[in-house]
C-alpha positions in Angstrom: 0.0 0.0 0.0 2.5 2.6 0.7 4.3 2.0 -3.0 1.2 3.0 -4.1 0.8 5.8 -2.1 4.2 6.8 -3.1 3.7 6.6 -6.5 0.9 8.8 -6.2 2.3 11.3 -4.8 5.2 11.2 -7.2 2.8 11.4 -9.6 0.8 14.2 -8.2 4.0 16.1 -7.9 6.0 15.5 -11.4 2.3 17.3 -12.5 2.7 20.1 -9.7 4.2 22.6 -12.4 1.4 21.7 -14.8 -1.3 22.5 -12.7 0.6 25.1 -11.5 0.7 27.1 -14.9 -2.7 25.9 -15.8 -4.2 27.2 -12.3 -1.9 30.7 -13.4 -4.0 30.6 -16.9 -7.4 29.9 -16.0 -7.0 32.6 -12.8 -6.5 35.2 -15.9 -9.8 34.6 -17.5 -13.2 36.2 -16.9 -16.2 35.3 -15.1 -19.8 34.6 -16.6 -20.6 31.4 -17.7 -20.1 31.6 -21.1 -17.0 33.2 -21.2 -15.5 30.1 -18.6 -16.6 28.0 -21.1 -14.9 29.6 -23.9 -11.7 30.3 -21.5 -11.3 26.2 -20.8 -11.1 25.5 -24.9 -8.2 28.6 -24.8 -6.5 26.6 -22.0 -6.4 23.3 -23.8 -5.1 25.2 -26.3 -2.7 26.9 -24.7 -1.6 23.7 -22.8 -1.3 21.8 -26.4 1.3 24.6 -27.1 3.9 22.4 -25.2 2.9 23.7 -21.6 2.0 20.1 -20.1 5.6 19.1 -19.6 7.3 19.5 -16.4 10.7 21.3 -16.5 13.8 18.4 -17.4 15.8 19.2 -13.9 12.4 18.6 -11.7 11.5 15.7 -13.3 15.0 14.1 -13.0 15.4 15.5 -9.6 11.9 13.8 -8.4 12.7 10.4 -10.2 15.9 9.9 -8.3 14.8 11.3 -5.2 11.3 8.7 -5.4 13.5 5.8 -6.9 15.4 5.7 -3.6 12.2 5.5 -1.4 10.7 2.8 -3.8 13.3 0.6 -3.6 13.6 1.2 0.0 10.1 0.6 1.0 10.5 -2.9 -1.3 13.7 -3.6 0.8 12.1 -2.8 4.0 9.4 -5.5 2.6 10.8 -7.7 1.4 11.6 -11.4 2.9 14.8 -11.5 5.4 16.2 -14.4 3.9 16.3 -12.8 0.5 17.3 -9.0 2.0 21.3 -8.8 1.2 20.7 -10.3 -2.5 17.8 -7.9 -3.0 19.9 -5.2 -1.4 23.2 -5.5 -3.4 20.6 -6.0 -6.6 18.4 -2.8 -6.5 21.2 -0.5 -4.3 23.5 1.6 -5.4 26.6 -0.3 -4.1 29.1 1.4 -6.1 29.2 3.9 -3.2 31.7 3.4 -0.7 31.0 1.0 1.9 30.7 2.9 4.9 27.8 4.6 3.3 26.4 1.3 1.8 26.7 -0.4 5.3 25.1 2.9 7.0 21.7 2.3 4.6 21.6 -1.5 4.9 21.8 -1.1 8.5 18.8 1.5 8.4 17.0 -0.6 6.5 18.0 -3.5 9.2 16.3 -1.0 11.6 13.4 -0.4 9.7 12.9 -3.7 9.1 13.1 -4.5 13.1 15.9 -6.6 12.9 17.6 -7.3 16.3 20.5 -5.3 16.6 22.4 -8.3 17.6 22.1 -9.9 13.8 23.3 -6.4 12.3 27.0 -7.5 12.3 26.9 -11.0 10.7 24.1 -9.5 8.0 27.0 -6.7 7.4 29.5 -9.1 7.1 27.4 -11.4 4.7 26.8 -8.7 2.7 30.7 -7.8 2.6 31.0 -4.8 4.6 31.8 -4.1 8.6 30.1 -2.4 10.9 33.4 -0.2 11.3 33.3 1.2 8.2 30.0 3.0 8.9 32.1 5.9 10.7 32.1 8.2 7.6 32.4 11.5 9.3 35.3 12.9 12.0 36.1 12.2 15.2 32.9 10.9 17.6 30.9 9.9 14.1 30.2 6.2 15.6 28.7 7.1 19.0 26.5 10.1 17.5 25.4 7.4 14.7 25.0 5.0 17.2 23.0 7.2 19.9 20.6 8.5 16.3 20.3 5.2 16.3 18.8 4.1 19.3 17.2 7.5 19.6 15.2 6.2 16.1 15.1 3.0 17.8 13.1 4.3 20.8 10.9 6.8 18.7 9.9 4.3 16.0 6.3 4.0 17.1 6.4 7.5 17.1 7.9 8.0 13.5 5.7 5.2 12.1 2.4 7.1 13.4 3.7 11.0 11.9 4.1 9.2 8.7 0.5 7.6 8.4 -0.8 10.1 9.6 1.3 12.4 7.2 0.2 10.0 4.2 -3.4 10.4 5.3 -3.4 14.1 4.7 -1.6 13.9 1.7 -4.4 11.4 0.2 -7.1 13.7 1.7 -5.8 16.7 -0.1 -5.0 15.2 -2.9 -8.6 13.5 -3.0 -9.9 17.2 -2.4 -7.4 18.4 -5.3 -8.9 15.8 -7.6 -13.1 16.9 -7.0 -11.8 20.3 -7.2 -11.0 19.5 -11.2 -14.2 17.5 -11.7 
């Protein structure tokens, strides 16, 4: 359910500058009845003028950023038996391992994988714990207390972001009978 939720936002938002310049367009036309009507055929035809595509930047910008939540949302639900195949499959593992092990532990998290299997899934999947200290001095122990700060707040997280994806559905629901 949440992929599809996802996807419909990403959808609703790759058509965000759109609506935007066709909200922009039909704000400049008149008022009676007849002229609305005759305003909506000069908006198709304005849109038909090449106005229905979303600049190149935003749309590459949304893709990536929305590929990375996909594929973590099918990671996060995926079997646990099949997780470091699936992992090293659909991630971008040409990073450098302290980053890769740093997501395939959040994912570990996510997932609500013991802590206590972390290390051996790490090592499975070809990268140590250790290396997860990408930043300076004291990088580990303020990962490690995000960590369990995420850890203890997860209820908390999970509930912000239903609740979250229920106001986006409503909005968008209202967004939609607003066009109809």
């Amino acid at each position: 359910q949440l992929l599809l939720d996802v996807y419909s936002i990403k959808t609703l938002l790759l058509k965000l500058p759109v609506l935007e310049a066709e909200k922009k367009t039909s704000s400049a036309g008149g008022g009676g009845g007849t002229q609305r009507h005759h305003h909506h055929a000069n908006i198709n035809t304005n849109l038909s003028g090449g106005s229905t595509i979303a600049p190149a930047m935003y749309t590459k910008m949304v893709n990536k950023e929305f590929r990375k939540i996909e594929v973590m949302l099918k990671l996060v639900g995926s079997p646990k038996d099949m997780l470091i195949d699936m992992f090293r499959a659909q991630w971008d593992c040409s990073m450098d391992t302290g980053a890769m092990a740093y997501d395939f532990t959040t994912i570990l998290m996510l997932k609500g994988i013991p802590r206590a299997e972390h290390a051996s899934m790490l090592e499975i999947l070809g990268v140590e714990a250790g290396e997860m200290t990408t930043g300076g001095v004291g990088a580990d122990s303020t990962m490690t207390a995000n960590i369990q700060a995420l850890q203890e707040k997860g209820s908390d997280v999970a509930a912000k972001v239903n609740a979250d994806l229920n106001q986006m559905r409503q909005r968008v629901d209202d967004f939609r009978k607003a066009f109809r």
